[in-house]
C-alpha positions, 0 to 999 in steps of 0.5 A, spaced: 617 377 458 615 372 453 621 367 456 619 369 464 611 367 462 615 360 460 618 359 466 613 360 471 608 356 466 615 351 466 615 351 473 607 351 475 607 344 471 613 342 475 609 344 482 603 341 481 607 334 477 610 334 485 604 335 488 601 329 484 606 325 486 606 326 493 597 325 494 599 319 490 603 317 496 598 318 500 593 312 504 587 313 500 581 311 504 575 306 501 576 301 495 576 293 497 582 288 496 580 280 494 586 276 497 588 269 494 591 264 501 594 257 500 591 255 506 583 256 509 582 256 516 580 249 519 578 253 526 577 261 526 578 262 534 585 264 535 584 260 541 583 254 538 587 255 532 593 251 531 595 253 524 600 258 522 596 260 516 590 262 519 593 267 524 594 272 520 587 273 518 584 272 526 589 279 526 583 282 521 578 281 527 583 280 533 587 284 537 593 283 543 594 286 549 601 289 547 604 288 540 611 286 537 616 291 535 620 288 529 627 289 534 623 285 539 621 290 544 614 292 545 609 297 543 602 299 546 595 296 543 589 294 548 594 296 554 597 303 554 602 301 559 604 295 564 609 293 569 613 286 572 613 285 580 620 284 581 619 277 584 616 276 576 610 273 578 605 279 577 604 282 570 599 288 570 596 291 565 592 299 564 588 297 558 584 303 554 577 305 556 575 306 550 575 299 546 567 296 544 567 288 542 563 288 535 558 285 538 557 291 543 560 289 549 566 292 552 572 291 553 575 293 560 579 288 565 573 283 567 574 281 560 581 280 559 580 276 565 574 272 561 579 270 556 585 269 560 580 264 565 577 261 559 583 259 555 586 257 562 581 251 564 582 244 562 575 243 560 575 248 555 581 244 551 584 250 547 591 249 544 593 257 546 593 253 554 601 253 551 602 260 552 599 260 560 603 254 563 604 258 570 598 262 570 595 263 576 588 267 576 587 274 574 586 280 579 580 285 577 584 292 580 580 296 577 575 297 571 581 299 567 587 295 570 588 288 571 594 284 574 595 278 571 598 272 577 603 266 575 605 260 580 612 261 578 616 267 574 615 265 566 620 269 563 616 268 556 609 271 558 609 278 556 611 276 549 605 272 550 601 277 551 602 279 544 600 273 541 594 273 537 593 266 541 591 270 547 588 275 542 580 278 546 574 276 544 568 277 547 565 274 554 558 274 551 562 271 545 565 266 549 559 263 553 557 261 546 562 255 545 566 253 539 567 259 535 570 255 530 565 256 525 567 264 524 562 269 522 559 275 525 560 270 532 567 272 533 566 278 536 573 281 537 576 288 537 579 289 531 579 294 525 575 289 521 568 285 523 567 279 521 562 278 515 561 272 513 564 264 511 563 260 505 567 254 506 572 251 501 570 259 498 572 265 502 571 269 508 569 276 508 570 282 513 568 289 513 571 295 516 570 296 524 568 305 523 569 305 531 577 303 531 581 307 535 586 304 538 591 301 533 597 298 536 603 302 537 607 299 532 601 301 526 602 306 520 596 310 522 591 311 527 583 311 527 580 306 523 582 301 517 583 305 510 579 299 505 572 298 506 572 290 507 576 284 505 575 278 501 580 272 503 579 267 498 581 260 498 586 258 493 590 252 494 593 250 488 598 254 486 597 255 479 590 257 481 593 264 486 598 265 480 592 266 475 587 269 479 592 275 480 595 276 474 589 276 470 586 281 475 581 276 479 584 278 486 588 283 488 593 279 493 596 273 493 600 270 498 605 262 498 608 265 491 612 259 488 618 260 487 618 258 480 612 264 480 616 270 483 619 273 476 612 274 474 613 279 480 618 281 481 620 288 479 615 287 475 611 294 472 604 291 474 606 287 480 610 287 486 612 283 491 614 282 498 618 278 502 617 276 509 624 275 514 626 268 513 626 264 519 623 270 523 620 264 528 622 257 526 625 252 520 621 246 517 623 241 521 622 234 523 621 233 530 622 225 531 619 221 535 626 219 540 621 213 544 618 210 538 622 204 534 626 204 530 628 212 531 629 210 539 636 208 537 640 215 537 645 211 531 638 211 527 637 218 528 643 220 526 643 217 521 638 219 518 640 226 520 646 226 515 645 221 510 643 226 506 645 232 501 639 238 504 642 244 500 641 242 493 634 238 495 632 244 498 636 250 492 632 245 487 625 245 491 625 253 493 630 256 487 635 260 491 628 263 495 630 260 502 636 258 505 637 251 508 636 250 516 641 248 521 637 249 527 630 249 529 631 257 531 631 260 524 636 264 521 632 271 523 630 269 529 636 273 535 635 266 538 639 262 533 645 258 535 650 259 529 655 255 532 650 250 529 652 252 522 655 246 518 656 242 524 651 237 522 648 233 515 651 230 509 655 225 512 654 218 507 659 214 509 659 215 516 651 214 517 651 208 513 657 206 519 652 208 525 646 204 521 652 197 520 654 198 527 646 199 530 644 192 526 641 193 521 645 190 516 640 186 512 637 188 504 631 185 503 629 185 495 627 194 494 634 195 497 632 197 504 636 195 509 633 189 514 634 187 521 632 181 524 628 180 516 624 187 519 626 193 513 628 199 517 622 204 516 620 211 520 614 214 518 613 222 516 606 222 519 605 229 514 597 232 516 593 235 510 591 240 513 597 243 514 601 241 507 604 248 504 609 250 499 611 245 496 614 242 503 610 235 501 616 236 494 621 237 499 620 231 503 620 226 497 626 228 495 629 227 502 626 220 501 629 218 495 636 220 497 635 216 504 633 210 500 639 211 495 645 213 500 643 209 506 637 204 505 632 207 510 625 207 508 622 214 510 615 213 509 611 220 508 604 218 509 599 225 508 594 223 514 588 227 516 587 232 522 583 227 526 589 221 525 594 226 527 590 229 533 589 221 535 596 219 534 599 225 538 594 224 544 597 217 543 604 219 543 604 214 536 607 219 532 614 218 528 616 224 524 612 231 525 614 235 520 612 242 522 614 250 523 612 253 529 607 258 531 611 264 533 612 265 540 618 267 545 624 262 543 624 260 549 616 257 549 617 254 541 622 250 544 618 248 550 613 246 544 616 242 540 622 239 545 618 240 552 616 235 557 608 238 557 609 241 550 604 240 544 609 234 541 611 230 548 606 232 553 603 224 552 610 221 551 613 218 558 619 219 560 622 224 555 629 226 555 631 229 562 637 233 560 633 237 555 628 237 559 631 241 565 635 246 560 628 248 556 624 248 564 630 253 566 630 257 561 623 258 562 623 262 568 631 265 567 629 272 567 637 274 566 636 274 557 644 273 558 643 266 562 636 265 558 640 265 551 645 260 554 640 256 555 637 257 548 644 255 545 644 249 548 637 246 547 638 247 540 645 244 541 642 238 544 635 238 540 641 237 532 647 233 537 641 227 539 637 228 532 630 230 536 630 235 531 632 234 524 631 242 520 630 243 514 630 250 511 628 257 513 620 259 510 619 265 508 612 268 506 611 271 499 607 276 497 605 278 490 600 285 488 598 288 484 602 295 484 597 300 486 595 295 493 599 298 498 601 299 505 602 291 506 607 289 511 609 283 515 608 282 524 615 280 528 609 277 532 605 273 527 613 271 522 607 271 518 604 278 513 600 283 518 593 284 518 590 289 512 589 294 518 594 299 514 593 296 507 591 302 502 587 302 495 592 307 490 587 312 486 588 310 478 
């Protein structure tokens, strides 16, 4: 009797043991988390916006009409449903009925009109026009329906209507202006509301208790598990590394690859890593009409007259791979045929830099024509400098210099310069990813006649041209990805486009924050909507 009492004691310890490890399993609601960015926001309206870093945060308090599945596919969100006329010109939408803006208003049909209508016009000079090139107008049907009418067929617009770009805010909001300043003002639907900003400190958010209409790819439904928030701005990378490990903040993201054994697979700390290359790699787009880059043999040379892999294993430590297309390497859009057919040719692009003139030395060692020294600038915006990119481009610098005798002049320039140079069409080399969107549309972006880069230039190539314009509006994916391959072929062949590796976000924790993840549509960490507080 005594053995039997042992073992139903033996076995009532095992259940309730059990029973512990499951309920610690389980989302806890309540607590708050402080994350630690590289990045503070310049502009907290999505439809402003510009940077990647800050989109991630918009998703806080900024929902979609669809949402991105991580296979591609599309899951409900604001809209439960939607339908493509068959001439492709005609997108409608049957939109939840039980969706309230923070600031009270509500969300129905009229409202995405407004936000659609006032992203469209030119006046309002929004950097999410992009995604709207053959927007038309929008048709009311009804409260709870809207279609949405293009000039022409855009086989990347249902992709962009899950972007955070077109993300709805309300009209009430809308009518104030400039929303950039964030605060209360931003009045989205999202599952968290936004407190407060401190510039050059943090920003606050707190829990949305009427959210009911996550998006269709989400952990749970109803509204968020923490009750706010704090996204504190921490640039420096040491700074991140030392807030968390000493408790400081609960997050961080942008770990240095010298800083990932502090966390990984480590008792107190986890630490998660984003696709590589979900979106776009770190690439430098040049500038084909500006001297001296307007010489492809120029271009070119500059494309192989160095090394990439070692610069970028000794930057990034094995943590990214190097790029071979402006596509990443996760996105389904990579051309792999791409994969060792350019790059690290000393010899070769020092015979494409005789062949094209320059084969004076001035007193550096730089190459000279006609007594000019052959220099291309890296015009690299403050605000966008990250990840020990500026590292990378200073060893690529270097090795220009060394191999081949070419200048390559990284100048870290402000936002206001940048903006000047663009509307100019003065810009030499832009370093940058792009923001996530269709393949399709990143390539128009970055390559496009009336993209964000090339829409001041004159004349811009024709071929390219025509290949991206078509794949825009094929709505055959298997024609659509022959197209893709070919934009990325001629973008690497004529040296448009340099690429450099493949970025990957890195998130470190502590290990009783759970529940965080990354957006396919965002190639960036997803909101704090399904991140949860584990009990100690």
């Amino acid at each position: 009797m005594k053995n039997n009492n042992s073992l139903v004691v033996g076995l009532a310890i095992a259940m309730l043991a059990s029973n512990m490890a499951i309920a610690a399993e389980q989302p806890v609601a309540g607590g708050t988390i402080t994350w630690g960015v590289t990045t503070e926001p310049a502009c907290f309206d999505p439809h402003r916006s510009s940077q990647q870093a800050a989109f991630f945060v918009a998703r806080n308090y900024i929902d979609s009409l669809i949402a991105k599945r991580s296979d591609g596919t599309f899951a409900p969100w604001l809209a439960t449903e939607w339908s493509i006329s068959p001439d492709g010109k005609e997108y409608t939408y049957k939109l939840r009925e039980d969706v309230v803006f923070h600031d009270g208003e509500k969300f129905d049909a009229a409202a995405v009109k407004a936000n659609f209508d006032f992203v469209k016009k030119p006046e309002n000079a929004v950097t999410a026009v992009s995604l709207l090139q053959y927007y038309d107008h929008a048709e009311v049907i009804s409260p709870d329906v809207i279609k949405l009418v293009l000039s022409r067929p855009d086989s990347t617009f249902l992709e962009s209507t899950s972007n955070v770009k077109l993300g709805l805010i309300s009209p009430k909001a809308l009518e104030k202006g400039d929303l950039c300043g964030g605060g209360p003002a931003v009045a989205g639907t999202g599952p968290f509301i936004f407190q407060s900003y401190t510039r050059g400190q943090s920003a606050v958010f707190v829990r949305n208790p009427a959210y009911n209409w996550a998006p269709g790819n989400a952990a749970h439904n109803g509204p968020a598990y923490l009750d706010r928030v704090t996204f504190r701005f921490l640039p420096e990378y040491a700074v991140r590394t030392g807030a968390l490990t000493s408790g400081q903040v609960d997050v961080i993201e942008g770990v240095q690859a010298t800083d990932v054994p502090l966390f990984a697979e480590q008792p107190n700390f986890k630490l998660l890593t984003g696709p590589s290359g979900a979106s776009t790699s770190f690439t430098f787009n040049i500038n084909y009409t500006r001297p001296p880059a307007d010489d492809v043999r120029v271009r070119r040379a500059l494309r192989d007259g160095f090394d990439l892999e070692p610069l970028v294993k000794q930057v990034y430590l094995g943590t990214v791979p190097r790029a071979w297309s402006i596509i990443g390497p996760a996105n389904p859009a990579y051309n792999q045929s791409l994969v060792g057919s350019w790059g690290n040719d000393v010899a070769g692009a020092n015979k494409l830099l005789d062949e094209a003139g320059w084969t004076g030395r001035d007193a550096q060692g730089f190459r000279t024509k006609d007594g000019k020294r052959l220099s291309i600038e890296v015009g690299y915006p403050q605000p966008y400098v990250r990840d020990n990119r500026d590292i990378l481009i200073q060893g690529i610098q270097a090795a220009l210099r060394k191999n081949i005798g070419l200048d390559l002049n990284l100048r870290i320039i402000t936002a206001g310069e940048y903006a000047k140079n663009n509307a100019n069409g003065t810009w030499v080399i832009y370093p940058n990813t792009d923001n996530p969107s269709d393949p399709a549309r990143e390539l128009w972006d970055m390559l496009g006649a009336q993209g964000f880069l090339y829409a001041n230039i004159p004349n811009p190539d024709a071929e390219i041209t025509r290949l991206i314009e078509e794949s825009l509006q094929a709505t055959d994916p298997v024609r659509k990805r022959e197209l893709t391959d070919a934009i990325q072929k001629r973008g690497v062949d004529q040296a448009f486009i340099v690429p450099l590796f493949a970025p990957s976000w890195f998130l470190a924790a502590k290990n009783n924050i759970n529940g965080l993840s990354f957006e396919p549509g965002l190639d960036s960490p997803s909101s704090a909507y399904d991140v949860w507080v584990a009990k100690k």
